[in-house]
N, C-alpha and C positions, 0 to 999 in steps of 0.2 A: 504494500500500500504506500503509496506516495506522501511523503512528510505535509505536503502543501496540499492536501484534498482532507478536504473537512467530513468526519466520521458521520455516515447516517446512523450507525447504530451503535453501543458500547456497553461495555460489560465486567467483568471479574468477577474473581472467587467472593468467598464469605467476608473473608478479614482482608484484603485489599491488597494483599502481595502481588498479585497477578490482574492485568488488565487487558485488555482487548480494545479492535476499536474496527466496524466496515466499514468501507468506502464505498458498497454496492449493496444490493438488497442481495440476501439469500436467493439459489438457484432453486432451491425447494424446503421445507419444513418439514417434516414427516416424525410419525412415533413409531418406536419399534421394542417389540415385544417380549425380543425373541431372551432366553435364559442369559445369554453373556450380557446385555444390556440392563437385564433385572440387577444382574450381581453387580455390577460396575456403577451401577445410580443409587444401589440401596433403595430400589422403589419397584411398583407393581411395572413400570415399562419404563424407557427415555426416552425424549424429544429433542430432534436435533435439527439444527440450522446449516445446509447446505452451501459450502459459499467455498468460491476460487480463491486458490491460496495470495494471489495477486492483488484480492481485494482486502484481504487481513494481513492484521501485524496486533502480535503481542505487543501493546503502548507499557505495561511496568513489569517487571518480572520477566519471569520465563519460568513456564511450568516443569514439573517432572512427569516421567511417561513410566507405563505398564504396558507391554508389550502384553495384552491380551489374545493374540494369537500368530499364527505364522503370517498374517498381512496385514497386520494391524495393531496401532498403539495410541492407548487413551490418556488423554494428557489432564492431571490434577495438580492441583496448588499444595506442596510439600510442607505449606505452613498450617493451612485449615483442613486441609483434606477435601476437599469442592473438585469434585467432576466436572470438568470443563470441556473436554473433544472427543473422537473420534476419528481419527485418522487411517489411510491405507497409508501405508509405507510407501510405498514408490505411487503413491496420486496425487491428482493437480489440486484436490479439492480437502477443505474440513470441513467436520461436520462440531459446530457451537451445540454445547447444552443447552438448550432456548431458556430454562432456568439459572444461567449465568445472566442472564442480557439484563440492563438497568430496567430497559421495557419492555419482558418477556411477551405485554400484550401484543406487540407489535409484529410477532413472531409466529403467525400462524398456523398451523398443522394443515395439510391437506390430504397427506396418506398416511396409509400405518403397514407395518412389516414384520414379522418374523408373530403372525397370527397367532402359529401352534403353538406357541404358549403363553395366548394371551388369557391372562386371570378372569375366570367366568364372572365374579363379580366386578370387574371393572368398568362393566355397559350401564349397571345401574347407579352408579357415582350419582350421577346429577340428581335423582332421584333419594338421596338421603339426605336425613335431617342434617339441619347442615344450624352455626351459629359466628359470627362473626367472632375474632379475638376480644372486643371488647365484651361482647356477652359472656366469653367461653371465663375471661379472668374478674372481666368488674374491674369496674374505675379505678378504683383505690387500689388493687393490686396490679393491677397493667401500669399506673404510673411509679409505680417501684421497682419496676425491672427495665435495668441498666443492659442496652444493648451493644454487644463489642463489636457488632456488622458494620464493614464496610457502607456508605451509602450510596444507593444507586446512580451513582455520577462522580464524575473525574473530580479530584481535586485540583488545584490551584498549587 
């Protein structure tokens, strides 16, 4: 990515070691299902943002990588532990954890992958009772907890 092209989109870990930053919109967003992406995200699937390596540039840090298989190696932040990529070895392309990005809303899904082992209760998500943070803790205890996150945007 070019020093003098201004980021559409931007991102890093938990605790701010690690930054990111595109120059282009993702070539696709997709979630994938499949068991090495459960294990890699600690979660029921990952979502990942598609984008030429041309367009990205690590802006702080520089991650450390897992070589999770013979073509592939997933890049996290060695400070917080945040799952950050997806990469083939010898491709043009990475794949961004849409949950790194400042504004994951902006990061849309359109397909999903590796089905066969998508968790049967995953389809009725939307469908549960659901309560925002400040219901789930209450005023008075959400204002007492001191957050060590990085905030969604670059510093100065």
């Amino acid at each position: 990515m070019a020093e003098a092209t201004k980021p559409i989109l931007t991102g890093g870990c938990q605790c701010g070691a690690v930054r990111f930053a595109l120059s282009a919109p993702p070539r696709k967003v997709s979630i994938c299902h499949c068991r090495m992406c459960q294990k890699a995200s600690g979660a029921p699937f990952a979502s990942f943002a598609d984008i030429d390596r041309g367009d990205f540039a690590w802006t702080r840090g520089k991650p450390a990588a897992f070589r999770s298989s013979s073509i592939a190696e997933r890049d996290f932040c060695d400070k917080c532990g945040t799952p950050l990529s997806f990469r083939r070895i010898e491709g043009p392309r990475i794949e961004i954890m849409t949950g790194a990005f400042d504004r994951p809303d902006r990061v849309i899904p359109t397909q999903q992958f590796g089905t066969e082992s998508r968790l049967g209760w995953v389809v009725g998500i939307a469908n549960l009772p659901s309560q925002t943070t400040l219901q789930n803790y209450g005023a008075e205890k959400l204002q007492g907890i001191v957050s060590y996150q990085h905030p969604d945007r670059d510093q100065g």
